[in-house]
N, C-alpha and C positions, 0 to 999 in steps of 0.2 A: 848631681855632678855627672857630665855624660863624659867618657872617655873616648879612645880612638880604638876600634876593632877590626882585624885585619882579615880579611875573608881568603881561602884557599882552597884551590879548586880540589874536588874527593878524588878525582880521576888520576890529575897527574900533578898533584901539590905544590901549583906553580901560585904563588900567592900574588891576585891580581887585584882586588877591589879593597878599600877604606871604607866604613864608614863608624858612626859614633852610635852610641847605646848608652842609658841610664843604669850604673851598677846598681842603683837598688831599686829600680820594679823589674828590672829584669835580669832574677838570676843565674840563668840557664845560658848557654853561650848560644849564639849566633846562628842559623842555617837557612841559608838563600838560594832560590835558583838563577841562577843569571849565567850569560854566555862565557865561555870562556874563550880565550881570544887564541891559544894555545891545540886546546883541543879541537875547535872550530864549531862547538858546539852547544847548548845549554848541560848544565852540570849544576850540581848541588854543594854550592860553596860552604863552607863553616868556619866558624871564627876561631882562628889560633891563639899562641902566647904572642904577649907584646913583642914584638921585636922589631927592626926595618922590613917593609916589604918584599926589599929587595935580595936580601939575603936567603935564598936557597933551604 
């Protein structure tokens, strides 16, 4: 079953990317490098609690 995993940037924990993950091969949360749009730079995103993206 893949769920929806919200990624949030380490820097300045503006939560900018979606994507989905298998809760069972992978038990560990999340951590990407991708740009953030925010900081204007690459950053090391990690995946938070469910919630809306857009919520602060």
């Amino acid at each position: 079953m893949r769920d929806i995993a919200i990624l949030a940037c380490g820097e300045c924990k503006n939560r900018n990317y979606t994507t989905t993950r298998n809760k069972k091969t992978m038990t560990e949360r999340l951590e990407k490098v991708k740009f953030c749009p925010h900081c204007r730079k690459r950053t090391t995103h990690k995946e938070t609690k469910s919630g809306s993206p857009f919520i602060g």
